[in-house]
C-alpha positions as CSV (number, residue, x, y, z in Angstrom):
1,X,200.2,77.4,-66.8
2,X,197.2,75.0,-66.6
3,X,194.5,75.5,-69.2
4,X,190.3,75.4,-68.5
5,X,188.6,73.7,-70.8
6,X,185.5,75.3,-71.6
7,X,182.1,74.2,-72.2
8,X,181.5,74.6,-75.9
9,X,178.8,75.9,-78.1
10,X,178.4,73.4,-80.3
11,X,175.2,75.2,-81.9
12,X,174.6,78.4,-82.8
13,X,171.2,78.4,-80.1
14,X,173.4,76.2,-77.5
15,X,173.1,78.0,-74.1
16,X,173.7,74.9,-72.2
17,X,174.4,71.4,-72.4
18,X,174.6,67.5,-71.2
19,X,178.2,66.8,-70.6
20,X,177.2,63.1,-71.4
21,X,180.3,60.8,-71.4
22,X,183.8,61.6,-70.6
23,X,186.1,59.6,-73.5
24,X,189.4,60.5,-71.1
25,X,190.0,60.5,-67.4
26,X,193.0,62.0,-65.0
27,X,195.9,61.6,-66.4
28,X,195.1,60.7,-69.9
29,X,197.5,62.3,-72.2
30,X,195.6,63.6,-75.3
31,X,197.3,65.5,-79.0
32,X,195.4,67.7,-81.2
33,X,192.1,66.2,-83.1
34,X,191.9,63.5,-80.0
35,X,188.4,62.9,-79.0
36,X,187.8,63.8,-75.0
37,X,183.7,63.7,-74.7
38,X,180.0,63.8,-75.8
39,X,177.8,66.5,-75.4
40,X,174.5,66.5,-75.5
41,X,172.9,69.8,-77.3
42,X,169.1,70.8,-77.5
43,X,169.3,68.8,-80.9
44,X,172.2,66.2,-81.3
45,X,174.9,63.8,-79.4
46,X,178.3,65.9,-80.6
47,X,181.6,65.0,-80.2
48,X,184.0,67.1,-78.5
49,X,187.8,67.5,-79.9
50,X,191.1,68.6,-78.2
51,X,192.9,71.6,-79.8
52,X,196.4,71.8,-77.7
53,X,198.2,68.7,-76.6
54,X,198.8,68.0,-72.7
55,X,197.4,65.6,-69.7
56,X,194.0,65.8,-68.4
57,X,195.0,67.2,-64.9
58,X,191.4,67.4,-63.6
59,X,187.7,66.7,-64.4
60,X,185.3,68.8,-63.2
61,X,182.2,68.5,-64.3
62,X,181.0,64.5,-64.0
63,X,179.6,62.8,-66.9
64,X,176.0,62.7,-67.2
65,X,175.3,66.4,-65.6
66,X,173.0,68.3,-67.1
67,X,172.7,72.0,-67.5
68,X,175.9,72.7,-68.0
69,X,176.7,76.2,-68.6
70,X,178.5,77.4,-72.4
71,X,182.2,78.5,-71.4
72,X,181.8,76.8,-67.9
73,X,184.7,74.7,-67.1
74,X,184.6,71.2,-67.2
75,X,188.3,70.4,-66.7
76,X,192.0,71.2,-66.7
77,X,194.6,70.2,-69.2
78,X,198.4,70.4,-68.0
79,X,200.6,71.3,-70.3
80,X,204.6,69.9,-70.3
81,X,206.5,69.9,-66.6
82,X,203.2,70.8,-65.0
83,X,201.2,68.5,-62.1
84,X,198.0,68.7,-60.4
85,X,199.4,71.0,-57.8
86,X,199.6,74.0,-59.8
87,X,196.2,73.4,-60.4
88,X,194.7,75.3,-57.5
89,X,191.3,76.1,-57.1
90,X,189.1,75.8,-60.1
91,X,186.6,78.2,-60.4
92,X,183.1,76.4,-61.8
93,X,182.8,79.1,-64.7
94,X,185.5,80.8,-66.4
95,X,185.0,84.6,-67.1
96,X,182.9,85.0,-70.2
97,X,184.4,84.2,-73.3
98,X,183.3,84.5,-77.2
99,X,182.6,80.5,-78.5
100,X,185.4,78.8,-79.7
101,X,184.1,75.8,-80.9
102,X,182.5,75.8,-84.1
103,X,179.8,73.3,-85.0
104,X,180.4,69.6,-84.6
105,X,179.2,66.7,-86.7
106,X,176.6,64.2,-84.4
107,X,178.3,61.7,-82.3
108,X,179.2,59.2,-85.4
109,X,181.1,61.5,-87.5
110,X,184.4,63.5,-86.8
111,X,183.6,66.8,-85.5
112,X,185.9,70.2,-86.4
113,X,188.0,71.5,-83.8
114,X,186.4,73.1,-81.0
115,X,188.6,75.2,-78.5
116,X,189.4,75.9,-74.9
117,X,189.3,78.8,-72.8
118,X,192.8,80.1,-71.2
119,X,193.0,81.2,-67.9
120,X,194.8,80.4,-64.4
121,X,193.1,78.3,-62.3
122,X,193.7,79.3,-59.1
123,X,192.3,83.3,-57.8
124,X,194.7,85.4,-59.4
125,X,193.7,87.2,-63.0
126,X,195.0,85.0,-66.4
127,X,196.8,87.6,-68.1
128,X,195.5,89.5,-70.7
129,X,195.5,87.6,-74.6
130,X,197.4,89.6,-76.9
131,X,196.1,91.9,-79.2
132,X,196.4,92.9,-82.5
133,X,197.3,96.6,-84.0
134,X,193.7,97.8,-84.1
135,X,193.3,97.0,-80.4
136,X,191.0,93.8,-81.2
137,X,192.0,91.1,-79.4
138,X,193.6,87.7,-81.1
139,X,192.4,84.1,-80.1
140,X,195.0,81.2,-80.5
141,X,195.1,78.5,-78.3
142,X,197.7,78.5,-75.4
143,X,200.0,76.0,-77.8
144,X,200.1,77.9,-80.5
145,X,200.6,81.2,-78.6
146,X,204.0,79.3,-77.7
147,X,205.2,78.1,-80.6
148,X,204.6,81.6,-82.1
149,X,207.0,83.4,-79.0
150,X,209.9,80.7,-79.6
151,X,209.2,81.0,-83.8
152,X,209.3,85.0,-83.0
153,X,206.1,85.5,-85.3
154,X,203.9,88.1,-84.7
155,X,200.1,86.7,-84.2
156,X,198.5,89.4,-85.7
157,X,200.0,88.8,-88.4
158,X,198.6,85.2,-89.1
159,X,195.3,84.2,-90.1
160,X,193.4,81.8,-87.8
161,X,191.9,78.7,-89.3
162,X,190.5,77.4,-86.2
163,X,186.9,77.6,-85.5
164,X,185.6,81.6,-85.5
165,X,189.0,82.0,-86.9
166,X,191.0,81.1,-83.9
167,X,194.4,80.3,-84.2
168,X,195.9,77.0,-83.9
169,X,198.9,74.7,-83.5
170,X,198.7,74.4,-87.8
171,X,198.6,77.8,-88.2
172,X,201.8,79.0,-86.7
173,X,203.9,76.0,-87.6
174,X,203.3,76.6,-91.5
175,X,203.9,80.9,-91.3
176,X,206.8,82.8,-92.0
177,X,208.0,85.5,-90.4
178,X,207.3,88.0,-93.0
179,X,203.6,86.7,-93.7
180,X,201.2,89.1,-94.2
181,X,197.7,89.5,-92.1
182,X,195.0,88.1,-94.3
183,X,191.8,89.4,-93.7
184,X,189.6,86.6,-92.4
185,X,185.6,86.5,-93.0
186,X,184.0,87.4,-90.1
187,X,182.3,84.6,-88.7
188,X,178.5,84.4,-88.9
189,X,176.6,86.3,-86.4
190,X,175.1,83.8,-84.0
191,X,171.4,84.2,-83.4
192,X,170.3,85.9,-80.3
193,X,169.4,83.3,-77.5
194,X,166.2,82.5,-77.7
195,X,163.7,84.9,-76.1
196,X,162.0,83.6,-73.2
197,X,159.8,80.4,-73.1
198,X,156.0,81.7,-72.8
199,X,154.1,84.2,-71.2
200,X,151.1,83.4,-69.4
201,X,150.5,82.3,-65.7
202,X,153.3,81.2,-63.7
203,X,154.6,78.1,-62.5
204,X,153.1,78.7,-59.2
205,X,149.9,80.0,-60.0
206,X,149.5,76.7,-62.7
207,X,150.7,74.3,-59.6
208,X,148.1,76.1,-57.4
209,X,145.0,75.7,-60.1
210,X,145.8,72.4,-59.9
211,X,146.2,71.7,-56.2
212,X,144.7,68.6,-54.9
213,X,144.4,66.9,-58.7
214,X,147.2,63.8,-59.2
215,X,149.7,64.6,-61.7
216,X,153.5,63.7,-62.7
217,X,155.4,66.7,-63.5
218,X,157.3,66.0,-67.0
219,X,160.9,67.5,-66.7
220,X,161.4,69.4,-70.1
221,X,164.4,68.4,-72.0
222,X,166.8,71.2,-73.9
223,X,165.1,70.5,-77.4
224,X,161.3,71.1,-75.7
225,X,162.9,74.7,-74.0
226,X,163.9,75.5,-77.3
227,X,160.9,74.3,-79.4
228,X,158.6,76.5,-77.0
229,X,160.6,79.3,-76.8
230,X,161.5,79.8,-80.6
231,X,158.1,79.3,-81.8
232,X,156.9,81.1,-79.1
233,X,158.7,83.9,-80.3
234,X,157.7,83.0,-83.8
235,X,154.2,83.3,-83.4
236,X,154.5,86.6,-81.6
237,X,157.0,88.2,-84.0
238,X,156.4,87.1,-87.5
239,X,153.4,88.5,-89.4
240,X,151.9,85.4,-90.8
241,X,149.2,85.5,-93.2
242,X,147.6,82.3,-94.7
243,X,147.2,80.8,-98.1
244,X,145.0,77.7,-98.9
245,X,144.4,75.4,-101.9
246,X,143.3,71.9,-102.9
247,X,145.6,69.9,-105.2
248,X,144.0,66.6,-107.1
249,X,146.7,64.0,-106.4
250,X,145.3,62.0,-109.5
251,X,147.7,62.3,-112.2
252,X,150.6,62.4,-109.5
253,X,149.4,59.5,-108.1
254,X,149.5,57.6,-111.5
255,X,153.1,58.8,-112.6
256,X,154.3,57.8,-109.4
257,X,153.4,53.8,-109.8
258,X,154.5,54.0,-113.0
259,X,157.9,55.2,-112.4
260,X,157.5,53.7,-108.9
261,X,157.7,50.0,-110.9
262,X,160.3,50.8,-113.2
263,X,162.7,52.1,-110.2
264,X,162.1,48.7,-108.6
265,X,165.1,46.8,-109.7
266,X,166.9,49.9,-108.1
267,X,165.4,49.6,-104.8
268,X,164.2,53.2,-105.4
269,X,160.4,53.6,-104.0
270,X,159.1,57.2,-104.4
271,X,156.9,58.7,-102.0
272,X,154.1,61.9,-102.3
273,X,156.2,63.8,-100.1
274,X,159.2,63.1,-102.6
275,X,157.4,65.1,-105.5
276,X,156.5,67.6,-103.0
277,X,159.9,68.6,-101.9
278,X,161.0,68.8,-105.7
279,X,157.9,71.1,-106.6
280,X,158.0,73.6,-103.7
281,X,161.9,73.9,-104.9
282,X,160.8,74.5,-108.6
283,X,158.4,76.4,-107.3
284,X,160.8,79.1,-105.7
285,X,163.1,79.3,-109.2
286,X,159.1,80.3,-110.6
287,X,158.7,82.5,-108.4
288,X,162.4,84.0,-107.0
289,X,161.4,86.2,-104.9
290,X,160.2,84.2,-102.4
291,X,163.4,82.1,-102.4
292,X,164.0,85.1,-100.1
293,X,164.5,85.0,-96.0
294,X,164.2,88.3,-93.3
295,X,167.3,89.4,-92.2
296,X,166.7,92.2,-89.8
297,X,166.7,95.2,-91.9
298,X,167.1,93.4,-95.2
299,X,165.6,90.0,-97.2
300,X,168.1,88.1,-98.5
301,X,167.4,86.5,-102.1
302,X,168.4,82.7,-103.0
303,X,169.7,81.3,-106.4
304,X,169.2,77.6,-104.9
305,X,166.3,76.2,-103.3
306,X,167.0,74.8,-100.0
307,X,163.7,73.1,-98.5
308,X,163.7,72.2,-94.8
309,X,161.1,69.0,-94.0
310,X,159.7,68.7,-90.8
311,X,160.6,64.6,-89.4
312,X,159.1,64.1,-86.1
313,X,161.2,62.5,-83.5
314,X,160.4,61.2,-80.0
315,X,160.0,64.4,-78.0
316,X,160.6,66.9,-80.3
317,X,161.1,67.4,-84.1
318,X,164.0,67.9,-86.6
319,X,163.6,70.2,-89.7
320,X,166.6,68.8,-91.9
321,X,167.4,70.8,-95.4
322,X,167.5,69.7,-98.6
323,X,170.2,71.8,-100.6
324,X,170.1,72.3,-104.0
325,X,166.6,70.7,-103.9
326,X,165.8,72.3,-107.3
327,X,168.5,70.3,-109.2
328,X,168.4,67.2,-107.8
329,X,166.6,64.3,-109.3
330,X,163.7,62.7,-107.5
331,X,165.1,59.3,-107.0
332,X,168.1,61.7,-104.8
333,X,165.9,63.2,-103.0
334,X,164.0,60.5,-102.1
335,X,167.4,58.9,-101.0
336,X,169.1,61.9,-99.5
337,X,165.6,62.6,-97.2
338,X,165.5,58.6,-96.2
339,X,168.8,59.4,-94.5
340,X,168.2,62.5,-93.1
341,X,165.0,61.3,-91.4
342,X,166.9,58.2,-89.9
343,X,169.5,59.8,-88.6
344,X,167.0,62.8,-87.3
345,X,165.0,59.9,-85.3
346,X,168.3,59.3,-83.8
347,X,169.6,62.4,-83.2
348,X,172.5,61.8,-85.2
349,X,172.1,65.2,-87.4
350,X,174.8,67.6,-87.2
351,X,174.2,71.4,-87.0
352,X,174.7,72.0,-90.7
353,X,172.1,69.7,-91.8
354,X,169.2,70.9,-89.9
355,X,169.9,75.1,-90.2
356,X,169.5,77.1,-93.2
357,X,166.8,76.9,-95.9
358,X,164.4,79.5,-96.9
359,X,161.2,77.6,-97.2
360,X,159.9,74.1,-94.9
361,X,157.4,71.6,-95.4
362,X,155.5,70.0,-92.8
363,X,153.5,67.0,-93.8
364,X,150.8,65.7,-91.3
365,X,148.7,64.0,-94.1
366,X,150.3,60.7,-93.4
367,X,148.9,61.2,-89.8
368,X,145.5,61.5,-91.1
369,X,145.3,65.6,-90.4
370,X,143.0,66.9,-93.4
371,X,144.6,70.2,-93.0
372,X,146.0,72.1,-90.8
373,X,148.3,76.0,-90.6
374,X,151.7,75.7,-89.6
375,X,154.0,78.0,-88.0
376,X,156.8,79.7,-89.9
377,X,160.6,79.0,-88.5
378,X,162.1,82.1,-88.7
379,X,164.5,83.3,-90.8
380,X,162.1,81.2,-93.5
381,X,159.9,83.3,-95.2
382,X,157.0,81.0,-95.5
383,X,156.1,76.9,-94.7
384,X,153.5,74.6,-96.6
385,X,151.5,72.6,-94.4
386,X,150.3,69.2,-96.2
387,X,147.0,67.3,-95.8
388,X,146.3,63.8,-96.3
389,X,144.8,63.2,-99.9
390,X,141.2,62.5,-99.8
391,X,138.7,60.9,-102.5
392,X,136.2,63.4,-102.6
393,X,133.5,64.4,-105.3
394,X,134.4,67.0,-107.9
395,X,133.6,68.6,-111.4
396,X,136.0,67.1,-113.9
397,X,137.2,68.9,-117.0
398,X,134.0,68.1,-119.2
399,X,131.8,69.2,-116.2
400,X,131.1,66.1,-115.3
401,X,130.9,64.9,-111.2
402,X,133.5,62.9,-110.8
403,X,135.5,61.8,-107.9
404,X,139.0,62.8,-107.6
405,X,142.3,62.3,-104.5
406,X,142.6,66.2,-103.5
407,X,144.9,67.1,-100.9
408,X,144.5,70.3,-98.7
409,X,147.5,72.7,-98.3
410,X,148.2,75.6,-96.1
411,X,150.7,78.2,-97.4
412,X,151.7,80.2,-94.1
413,X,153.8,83.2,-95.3
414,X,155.5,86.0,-93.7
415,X,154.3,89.1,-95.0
416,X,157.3,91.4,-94.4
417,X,159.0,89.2,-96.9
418,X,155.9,87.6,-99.4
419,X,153.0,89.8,-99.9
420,X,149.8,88.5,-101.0
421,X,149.9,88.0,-104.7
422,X,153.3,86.9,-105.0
423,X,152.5,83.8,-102.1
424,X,149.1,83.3,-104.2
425,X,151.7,82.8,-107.3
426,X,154.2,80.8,-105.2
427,X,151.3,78.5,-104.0
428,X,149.7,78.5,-108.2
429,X,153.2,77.5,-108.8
430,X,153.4,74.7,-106.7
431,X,149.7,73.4,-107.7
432,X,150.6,73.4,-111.1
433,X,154.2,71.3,-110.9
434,X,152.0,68.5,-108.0
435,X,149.4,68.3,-110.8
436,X,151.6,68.1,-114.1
437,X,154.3,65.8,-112.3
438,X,155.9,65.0,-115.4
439,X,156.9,68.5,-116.1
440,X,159.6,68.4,-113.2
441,X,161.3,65.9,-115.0
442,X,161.5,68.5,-117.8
């Protein structure tokens, strides 16, 4: 029986997608692992795998269409002594189906395996996939569903290593027929799609105001719709309060050129926003409890500091994390963010490099912005907005006037997670390790 090819979820926000370039056409014969196509997400260029082996009996969604529904079908695979007769009519959605595909790596990596939906594609009902003891019902793909019939093994019975657990062609060639169900983690729980874009007037009443005025109407792209609508919801849902400071750059400033020249012969070059990633992540083993995120009806509390950086990109940004940020040496970080950035400019990041963290750092100082409050990117329990450092006058330890570089930071926290005094300890705490810099080497 032909199989649909579904459009995947590729993200765990991915409602829709640019099928951008089809790497087979009709005919083609493709194996498990084969590439068969790019997608475009809100965020990245991903690559799209085959799980079963057969021939591409029909495309049908063109490359370069845009809006393409998550589970629609974009094209039939035959499998063995099938043609493209007993194709049929392909419906342009198949019924709903949970996501299959499991986050790929950007468009210049290998991406997992990523999965298909299985159904007849002419009118008549697919039958019904098999189900295990409990009543819940098993995903495999349609090849290893057949291997397991002729093997005789009992699919509840194996474990799935496919993504979300599905089963796959591996997975029933390597069982026995005594193996035991293993109890696989349950995947992690998607977050809900994103709430809707903005409230305020409509589209009509906006193109009305502005009636007679020239304008060019600026098509928004899938990472704009979700930039609006998660921040959006942000803004409306998380209870930010606001902590400011200014931190004299001076003594940071110095330690940097000094170790700035002897890292020359590496080609390492430090920058300000290097020894503020690794003193927010001190920071938050100072002060663990706000290594914490919200998680409904629960915080959860980090051992590691993970530290998102926003990167501004051509239409959009990029908040890519820094894992283990605490450990790390500066010269790492400074080499790890350099790649990040690049490939975030290029939309080359893949899912798992830009979600997660419990704290982010947005830096506009190199823009010029004196200061500035940002806004928190849920589930992250707060976000330090950076100023540029300024010469400006102050008293100096012997009460002198003196000029000094101070930079201006914003500390916007959520309060169901940090309450005042412990964000007035995170923020001391991250003061103190910007203006003793050598005490992160410690």
């Amino acid at each position: 029986m032909p199989t649909e090819i579904l459009m995947p979820a590729l993200s765990p926000t991915m409602e829709e997608g640019t099928l951008a370039k089809w790497l087979v056409k009709e005919g083609d014969t493709v194996s498990s692992g084969d590439i068969m196509a790019e997608i475009e997400t809100d965020k990245a260029t991903m690559e799209f795998e085959a799980v079963d082996e057969g021939t591409i009996g029909k495309i049908i969604v063109a490359e370069g269409t845009e809006g393409v529904k998550v589970n629609d079908v974009i094209a039939v695979l035959l499998e063995d002594g099938e043609s493209a007769d007993d194709i049929g009519d392909t419906p342009s959605k198949s019924e709903p189906a949970p996501s299959h595909a499991a986050p790929a790596e950007a468009s210049d990596k290998t991406a997992p395996e990523a999965g298909y939906g299985r159904g007849k594609t002419d009118a008549t009902p697919a039958p019904a996939a098999p189900k295990g003891k409990d009543g819940e019902r098993i995903f495999a793909t349609p090849l290893a569903r057949r291997i397991a019939k002729d093997k005789g093994l009992d699919l509840s019975q194996i474990r799935g290593t496919g993504p979300h657990g599905r089963i796959i062609k591996a997975d029933v060639e390597n069982a026995k027929p005594d193996a035991q169900p293993a109890k696989a983690e349950a995947p992690a729980k998607a977050d809900a799609p994103v709430a809707a874009m903005a409230t305020g007037p409509s589209t009509d009443v906006v193109l009305k105001t502005y009636e007679g005025r020239p304008f060019e109407e600026v098509k928004l792209d899938g990472m704009r719709k979700t930039i609006a609508a998660r921040l959006t919801e942000a803004k409306q849902s998380v209870p930010h309060f606001y902590l400011r400071r200014d931190i004299n750059l001076d003594a940071l400033l110095k330690f940097r050129s000094q170790l700035n020249k002897q890292l020359e012969a590496r080609g390492v070059k430090l920058s300000v926003n290097d020894f503020i990633i690794k003193a927010c992540a001190l920071a938050l083993q100072e002060v663990p409890e706000a290594n914490a995120v919200w998680a409904g009806d629960r915080t959860l509390q980090f051992e590691k500091s993970d530290v998102a950086v926003a990167v501004a990109i051509e239409g959009g940004l990029f908040t890519p994390v820094l894992k283990d940020a605490d450990v790390k040496s500066l010269s790492a970080l400074s080499a790890e963010m350099k790649d990040l950035a690049s490939r975030a400019r290029d939309r080359k990041l893949a899912p798992h490099e830009y979600q997660g963290g419990s704290f982010a750092i947005s830096n506009l100082g190199m823009f010029g912005i004196d200061n500035f409050d940002a806004i928190i990117n849920p589930p992250h329990a707060a976000i330090l907005a950076v100023g540029a450092g300024v010469k400006k006058p102050i008293v100096g330890d012997d009460d002198e006037l003196t000029v000094g570089t101070m930079m201006s930071v914003t500390l916007s926290v959520d309060h169901r997670v940090i309450d005042g005094a412990l964000g007035a300890d995170l923020l001391q705490a991250i003061k103190n390790n910007l203006e003793s810099p050598m005490t992160m080497l410690a």
